[in-house]
DOROLO-943606 format. One line per field, with one value per residue (C-alpha): residue in three letters; y, x, z. Coordinates in steps of 0.5 Angstrom, whole numbers. Last residue first. Example, Ala and Ser with C-alpha at 12.3 -4.5 7.8 and 13.67 -1.06 7.14 Angstrom:
resn [ser ala]
north [-2 -9]
east [27 25]
up [14 16]
***
This chain:
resn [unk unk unk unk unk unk unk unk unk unk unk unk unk unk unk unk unk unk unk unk unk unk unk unk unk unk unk unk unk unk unk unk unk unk unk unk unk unk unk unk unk unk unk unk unk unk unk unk unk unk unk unk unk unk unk unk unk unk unk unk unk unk unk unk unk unk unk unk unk unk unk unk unk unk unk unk unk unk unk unk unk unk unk unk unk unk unk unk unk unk unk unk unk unk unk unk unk unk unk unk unk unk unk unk unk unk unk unk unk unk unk unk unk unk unk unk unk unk unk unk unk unk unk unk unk unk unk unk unk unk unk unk unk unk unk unk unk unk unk unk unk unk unk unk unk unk unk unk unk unk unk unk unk unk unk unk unk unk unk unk unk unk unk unk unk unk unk unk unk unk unk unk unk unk unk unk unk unk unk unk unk unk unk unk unk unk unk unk unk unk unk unk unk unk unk unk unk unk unk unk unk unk unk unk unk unk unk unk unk unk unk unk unk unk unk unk unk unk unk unk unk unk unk unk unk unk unk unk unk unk unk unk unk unk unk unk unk unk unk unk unk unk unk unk unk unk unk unk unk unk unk unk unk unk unk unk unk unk unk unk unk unk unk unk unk unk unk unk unk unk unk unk unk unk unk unk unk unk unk unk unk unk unk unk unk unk unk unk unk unk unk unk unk unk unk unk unk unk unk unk unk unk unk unk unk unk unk unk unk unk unk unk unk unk unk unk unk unk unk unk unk unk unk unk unk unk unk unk unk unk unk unk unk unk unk unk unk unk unk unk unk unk unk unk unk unk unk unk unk unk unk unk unk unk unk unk unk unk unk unk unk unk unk unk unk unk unk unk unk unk unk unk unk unk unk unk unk unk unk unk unk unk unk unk unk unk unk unk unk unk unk unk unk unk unk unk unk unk unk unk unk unk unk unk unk unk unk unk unk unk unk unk unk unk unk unk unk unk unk unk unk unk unk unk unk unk unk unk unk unk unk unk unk unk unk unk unk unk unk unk unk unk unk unk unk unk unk unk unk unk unk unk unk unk unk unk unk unk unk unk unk unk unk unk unk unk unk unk unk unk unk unk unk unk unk unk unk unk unk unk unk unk unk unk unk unk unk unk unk unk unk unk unk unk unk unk unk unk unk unk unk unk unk unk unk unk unk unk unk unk unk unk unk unk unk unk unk unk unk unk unk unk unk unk unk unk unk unk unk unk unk unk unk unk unk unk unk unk unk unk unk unk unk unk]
north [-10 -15 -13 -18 -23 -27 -30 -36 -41 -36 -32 -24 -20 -17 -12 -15 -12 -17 -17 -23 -28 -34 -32 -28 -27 -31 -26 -22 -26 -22 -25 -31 -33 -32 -31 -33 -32 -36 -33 -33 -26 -23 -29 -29 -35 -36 -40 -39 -41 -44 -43 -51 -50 -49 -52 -51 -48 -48 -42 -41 -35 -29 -23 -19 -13 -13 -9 -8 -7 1 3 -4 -2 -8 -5 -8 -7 -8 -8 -16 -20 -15 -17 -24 -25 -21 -25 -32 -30 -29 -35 -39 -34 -35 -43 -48 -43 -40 -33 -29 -23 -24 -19 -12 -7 -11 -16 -23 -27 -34 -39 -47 -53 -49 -55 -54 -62 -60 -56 -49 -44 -38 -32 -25 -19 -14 -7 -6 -3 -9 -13 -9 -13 -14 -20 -24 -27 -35 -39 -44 -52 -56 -59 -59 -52 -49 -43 -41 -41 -35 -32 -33 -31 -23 -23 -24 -19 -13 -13 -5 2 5 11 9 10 11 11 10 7 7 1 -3 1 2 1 2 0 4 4 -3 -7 -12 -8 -9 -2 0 3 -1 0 -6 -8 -9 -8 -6 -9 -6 -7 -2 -5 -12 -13 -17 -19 -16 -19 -17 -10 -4 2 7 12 18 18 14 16 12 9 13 19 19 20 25 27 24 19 13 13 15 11 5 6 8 1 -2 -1 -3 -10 -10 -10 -3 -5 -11 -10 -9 -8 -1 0 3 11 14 10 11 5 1 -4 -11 -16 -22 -26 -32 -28 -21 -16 -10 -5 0 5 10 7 9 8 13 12 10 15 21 21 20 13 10 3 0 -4 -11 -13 -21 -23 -28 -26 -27 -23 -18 -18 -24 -23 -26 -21 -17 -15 -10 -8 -2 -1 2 -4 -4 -10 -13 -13 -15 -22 -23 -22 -27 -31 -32 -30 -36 -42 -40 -42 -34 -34 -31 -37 -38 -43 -42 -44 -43 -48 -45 -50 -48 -49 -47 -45 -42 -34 -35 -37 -41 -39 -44 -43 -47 -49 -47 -46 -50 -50 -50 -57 -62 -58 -55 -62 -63 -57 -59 -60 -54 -49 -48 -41 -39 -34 -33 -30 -25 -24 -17 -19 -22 -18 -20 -26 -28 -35 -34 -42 -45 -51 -57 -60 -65 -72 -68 -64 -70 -73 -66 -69 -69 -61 -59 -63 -57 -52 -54 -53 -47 -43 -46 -43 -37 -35 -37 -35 -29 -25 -23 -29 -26 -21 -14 -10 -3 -1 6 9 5 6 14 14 20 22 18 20 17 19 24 22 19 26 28 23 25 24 18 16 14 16 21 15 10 15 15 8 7 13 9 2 6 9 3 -1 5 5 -3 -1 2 -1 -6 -2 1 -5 -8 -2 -2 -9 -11 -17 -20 -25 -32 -34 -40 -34 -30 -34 -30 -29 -33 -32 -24 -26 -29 -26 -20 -24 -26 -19 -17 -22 -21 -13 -15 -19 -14 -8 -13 -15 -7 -5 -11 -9 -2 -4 -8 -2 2 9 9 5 0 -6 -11 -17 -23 -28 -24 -20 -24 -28 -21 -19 -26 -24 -18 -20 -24 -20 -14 -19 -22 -15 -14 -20 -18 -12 -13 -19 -13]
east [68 64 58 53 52 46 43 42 36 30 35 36 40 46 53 57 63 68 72 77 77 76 80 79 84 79 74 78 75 69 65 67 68 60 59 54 53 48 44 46 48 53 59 59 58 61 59 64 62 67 63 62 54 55 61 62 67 66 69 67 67 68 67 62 59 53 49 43 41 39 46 48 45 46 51 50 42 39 45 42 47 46 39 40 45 40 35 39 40 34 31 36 34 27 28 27 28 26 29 25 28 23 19 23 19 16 22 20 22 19 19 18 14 7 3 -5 -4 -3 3 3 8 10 10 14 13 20 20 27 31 36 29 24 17 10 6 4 -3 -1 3 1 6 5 12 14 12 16 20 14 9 14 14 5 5 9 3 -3 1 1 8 12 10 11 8 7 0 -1 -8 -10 -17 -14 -14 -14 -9 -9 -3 -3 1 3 1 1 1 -2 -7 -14 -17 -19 -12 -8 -6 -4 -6 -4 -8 -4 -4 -2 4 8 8 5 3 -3 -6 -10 -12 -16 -12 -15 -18 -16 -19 -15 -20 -25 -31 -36 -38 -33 -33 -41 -40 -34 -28 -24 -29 -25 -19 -22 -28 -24 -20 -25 -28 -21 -22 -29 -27 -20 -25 -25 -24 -19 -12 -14 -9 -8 -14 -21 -20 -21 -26 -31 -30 -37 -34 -39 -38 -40 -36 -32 -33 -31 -35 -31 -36 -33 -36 -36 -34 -35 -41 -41 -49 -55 -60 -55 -48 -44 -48 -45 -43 -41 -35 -36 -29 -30 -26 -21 -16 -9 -7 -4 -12 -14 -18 -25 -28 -35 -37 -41 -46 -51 -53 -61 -62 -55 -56 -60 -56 -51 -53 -57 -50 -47 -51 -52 -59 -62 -56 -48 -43 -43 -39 -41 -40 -32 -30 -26 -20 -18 -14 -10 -9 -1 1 7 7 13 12 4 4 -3 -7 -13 -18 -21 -26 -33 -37 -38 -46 -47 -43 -49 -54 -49 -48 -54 -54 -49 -40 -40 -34 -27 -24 -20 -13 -8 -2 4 9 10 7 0 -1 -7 -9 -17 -18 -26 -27 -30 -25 -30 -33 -36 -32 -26 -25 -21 -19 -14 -11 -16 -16 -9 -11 -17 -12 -6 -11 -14 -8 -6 -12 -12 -5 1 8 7 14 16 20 24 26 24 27 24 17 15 22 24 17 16 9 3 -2 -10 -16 -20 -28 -26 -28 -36 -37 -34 -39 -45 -50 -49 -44 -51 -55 -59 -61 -62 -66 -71 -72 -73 -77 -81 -81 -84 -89 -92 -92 -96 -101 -103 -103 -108 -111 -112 -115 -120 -122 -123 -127 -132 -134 -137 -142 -142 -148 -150 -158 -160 -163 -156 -150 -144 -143 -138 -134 -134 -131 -127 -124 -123 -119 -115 -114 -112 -107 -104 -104 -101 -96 -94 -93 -88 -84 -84 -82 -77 -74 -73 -69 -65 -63 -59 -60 -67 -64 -67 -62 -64 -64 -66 -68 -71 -74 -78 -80 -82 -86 -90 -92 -94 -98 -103 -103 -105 -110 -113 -115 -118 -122 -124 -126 -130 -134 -135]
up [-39 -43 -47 -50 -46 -46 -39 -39 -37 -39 -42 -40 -44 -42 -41 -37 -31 -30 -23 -23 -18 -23 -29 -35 -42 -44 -44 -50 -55 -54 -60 -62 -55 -54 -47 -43 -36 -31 -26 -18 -17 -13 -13 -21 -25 -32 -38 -43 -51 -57 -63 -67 -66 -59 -56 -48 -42 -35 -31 -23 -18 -22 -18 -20 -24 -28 -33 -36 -43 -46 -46 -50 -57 -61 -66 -74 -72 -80 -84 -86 -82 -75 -75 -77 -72 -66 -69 -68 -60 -59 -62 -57 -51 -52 -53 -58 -63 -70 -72 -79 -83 -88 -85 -85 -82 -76 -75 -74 -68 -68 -62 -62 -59 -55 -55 -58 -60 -67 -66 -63 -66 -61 -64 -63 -67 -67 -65 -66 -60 -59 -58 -56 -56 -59 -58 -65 -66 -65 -70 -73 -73 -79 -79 -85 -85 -81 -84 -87 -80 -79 -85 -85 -78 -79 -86 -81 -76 -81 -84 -82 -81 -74 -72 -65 -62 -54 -50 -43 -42 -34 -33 -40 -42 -49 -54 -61 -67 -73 -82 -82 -88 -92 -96 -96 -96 -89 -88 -82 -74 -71 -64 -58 -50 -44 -37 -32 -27 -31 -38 -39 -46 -49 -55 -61 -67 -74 -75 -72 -76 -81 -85 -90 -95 -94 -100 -98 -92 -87 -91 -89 -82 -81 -84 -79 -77 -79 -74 -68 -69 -70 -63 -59 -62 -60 -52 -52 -55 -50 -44 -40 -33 -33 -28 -21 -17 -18 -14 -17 -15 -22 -24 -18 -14 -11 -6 -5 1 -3 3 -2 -9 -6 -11 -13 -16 -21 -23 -29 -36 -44 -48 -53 -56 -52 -50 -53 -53 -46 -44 -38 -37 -30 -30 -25 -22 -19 -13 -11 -6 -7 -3 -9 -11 -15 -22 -25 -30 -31 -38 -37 -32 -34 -26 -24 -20 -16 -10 -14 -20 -17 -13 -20 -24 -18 -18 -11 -11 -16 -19 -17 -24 -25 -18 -11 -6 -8 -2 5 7 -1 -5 -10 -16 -19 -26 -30 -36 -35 -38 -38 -30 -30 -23 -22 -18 -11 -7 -10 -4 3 3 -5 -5 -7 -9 -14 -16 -18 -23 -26 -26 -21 -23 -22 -22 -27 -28 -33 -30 -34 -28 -23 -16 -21 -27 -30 -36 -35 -36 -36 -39 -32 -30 -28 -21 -18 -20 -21 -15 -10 -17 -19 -25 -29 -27 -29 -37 -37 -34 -40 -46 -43 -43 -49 -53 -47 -51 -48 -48 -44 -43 -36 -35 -42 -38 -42 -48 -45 -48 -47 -47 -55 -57 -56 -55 -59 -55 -55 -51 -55 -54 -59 -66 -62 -61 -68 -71 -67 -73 -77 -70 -67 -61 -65 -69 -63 -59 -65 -65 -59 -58 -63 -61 -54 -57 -60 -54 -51 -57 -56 -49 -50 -56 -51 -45 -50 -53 -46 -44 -49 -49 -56 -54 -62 -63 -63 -60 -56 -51 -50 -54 -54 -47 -46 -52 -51 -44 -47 -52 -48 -43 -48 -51 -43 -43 -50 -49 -42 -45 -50 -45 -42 -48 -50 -43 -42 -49 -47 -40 -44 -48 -43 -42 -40 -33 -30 -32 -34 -30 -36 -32 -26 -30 -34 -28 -25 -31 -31 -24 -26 -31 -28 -21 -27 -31 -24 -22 -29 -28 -21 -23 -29 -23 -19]
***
């Protein structure tokens, strides 16, 4: 009875430290994920400890028998022990095995094709875009400005802080970052847990504009809530057996907030070609939970495979072509990514840029890749040109008196070149200049304290190198109106018209150098342009 008891207290013993395990670090009860392994051989290891405690215990307390030491051999216990002992053992081992047949050293070609990749046209698939749909700052910036929103904020201030998600989506068409606040510590968690987080922040990454949106009710789901409203521990317990990765923060076209929580698979082997499955949308105010397959998730949400999942399918497409053991020795014809990556709005989506490069150490690219982080959809062009490090380097060299850096670039179509756009930041992390480097020839470098100006000057700069003598202008959009008003200016000693028109209420530049025929114009005539957008004026580049 008394062995009984003692083994009975062992088992409670160590399921509730296995609880407590579990409850912290939620693995996912699933043989694919490797969590789940740890947590197997982490809790057969408490239970050898536990039971060799009691073991030696037992044996120390029966050790002396009539004044007398000696050994008391407890057969069951040591069989117990080195039980447990094997089956730690045995699970190390199918670890180690699966984690072989799971890699690419033996499912090379498998891993080659986790890609769905086909070859883009860049001038179709990336149109010369507004410049307010373009995102001029970067999370670094991004989080720079919520940080400065959020001393400003005095009725939040003193309880809560500004979380470091910053998730950029497109939101009723435009680049946004978007944040939630977060509880300042534990204590005021206790003291605002009842009505929730009240608020996030959405940054236009075009503007820089900053809106505080404050809800009616408050986020009760979130990575800053403690016990079963946390929302990794919210998930995992209602999904035991779900491989969650990285999960975001996002707003619906309501602006709702909710969290996007992508579910893993294993397509080779135990543990190897990770791709995604599921999604489940958890509402962050209600907790209501909505479990898509992947290709019924809302157009809404933007991030389900996150960047670094992406380019992993992108390296091993590109090292893998001869297999494994070319990949580390011999290389021939091997490629991968480049060291950064941004991101591009395109058709409502968000879509991952990066350069493509040889493995050696030159400074060039060979192409660039898109991938939709929706979908998984993947276009390469063949585009050689200046890696992106070498396109930050120009544009840093024509600033260095100032000390401003660049920031990885974007990638855009200006007058149908693939040109790498750059914003230059100061020391404060503020954006003060804009750079324009053209991706084949990269020391043609424009410098600007606008968009447009910067524009502007690489425009000139491209047709002064031969590069584009003709913009292009079937590609741009074009206007007809009445002309409603004429006023005249000097810009760097070059007459200019800015002209209004009675259907639009935008501002029209027109260089009188350039279309000398504009002064033939009056207030009441028809004129068609040909233009470029502009974050004040529009550029003309065509007068009809």
């Amino acid at each position: 009875m008394k062995k009984f008891t003692k083994y009975a207290l062992s088992l409670i013993i160590a399921c509730i430290i296995g609880y407590i395990y579990y409850y912290i670090a939620l693995p996912p009860i699933n043989i694919h994920s490797p969590g789940f392994w740890y947590f197997l051989i982490g809790l057969f290891i408490i239970l050898t400890i536990i039971v060799g405690f009691f073991t030696a215990f037992r044996s120390i307390s029966n050790s002396k028998k009539n004044g007398k030491t000696h050994a008391i051999n407890s057969t069951t216990n040591n069989r117990i022990l080195y039980t447990f002992l094997s089956l730690t053992g045995i699970i190390v081992v199918i670890y180690i095995i699966g984690s072989i047949f799971s890699s690419p050293i033996v499912n090379s070609t498998k891993y080659r094709n986790l890609i769905n990749m086909k070859d883009g046209n860049f001038t179709d698939d990336i149109q010369q875009i507004s410049f307010n749909e373009i995102p001029i700052l970067d999370k670094d910036s991004a989080t720079l400005i919520g940080s400065r929103k959020m001393g400003s904020m005095v009725e939040y201030v003193s309880q809560f802080e500004v979380s470091d998600d910053y998730t950029q989506i497109n939101y009723q068409g435009k680049p946004v970052r978007v944040t939630p606040l977060e509880y300042g510590n534990i204590i005021k968690w206790f003291n605002n847990r009842s009505s929730g987080i009240p608020a996030y922040l959405k940054i236009d990454m075009a503007t820089q504009d900053v809106e505080v949106v404050k809800l009616k009710q408050g986020i009760k789901y979130s990575e800053a809530e403690h016990f079963g409203r946390n929302i990794h521990r919210y998930l995992r317990f209602h999904y035991p057996t779900y491989m969650f990765d990285k999960i975001n923060f996002e707003i619906d076209d309501n602006g709702t907030p909710y969290y996007i929580c992508p579910v893993n698979d294993y397509s080779i082997g135990l543990f190897g070609g990770r791709t995604i499955s599921n999604v489940v949308l958890v509402n962050a105010v209600t907790g209501e939970l909505t479990d898509y397959k992947i290709k019924e998730v809302p157009k809404w949400v933007d991030r389900v495979y996150s960047a670094k999942l992406l380019l992993s399918y992108y390296n091993y497409y590109g090292s893998l072509k001869h297999g494994f053991l070319n990949s580390i020795i011999g290389q021939k014809d091997c490629l991968k990514t480049t060291d950064g990556y941004n991101y591009l709005a395109l058709d409502d989506d968000v879509w991952v840029y990066t350069g493509v490069t040889s493995v050696g150490k030159d400074k060039s690219n060979v192409g660039f890749i898109l991938m939709n982080q929706r979908t998984a959809e993947t276009k390469y062009y063949s585009i050689s040109g200046a890696d992106e490090n070498s396109a930050m380097s120009s544009a840093e060299g024509q600033v260095q008196h100032l000390k401003y850096k660049a920031t990885f670039p974007l990638l855009l179509n200006i007058a149908n070149e693939p040109t790498y756009f750059i914003a230059l930041k100061d020391d404060a992390g503020l954006v003060k200049k804009y750079a324009m480097v053209n991706v084949s020839k990269y020391q043609i470098v424009a410098i600007g304290d606008s968009i447009n100006e910067c524009q502007k000057t690489y425009i000139a700069l491209l047709k002064s190198n031969g590069v584009a003598e003709d913009v292009d202008v079937d590609t741009l959009p074009k206007i007809t109106g009445k002309i409603t008003k004429i006023a005249e200016g000097v810009v760097d000693g070059n007459s200019h018209y800015y002209i209004l028109l009675d259907n639009s209420s935008q501002l029209f530049d027109v260089s009188v150098v350039d279309y000398i025929n504009i002064i033939k114009y009056s207030i009441g005539d028809n004129v068609t342009f040909t233009y470029t957008e502009g974050d004040e004026t529009n550029t003309v580049l065509g007068v009809q």
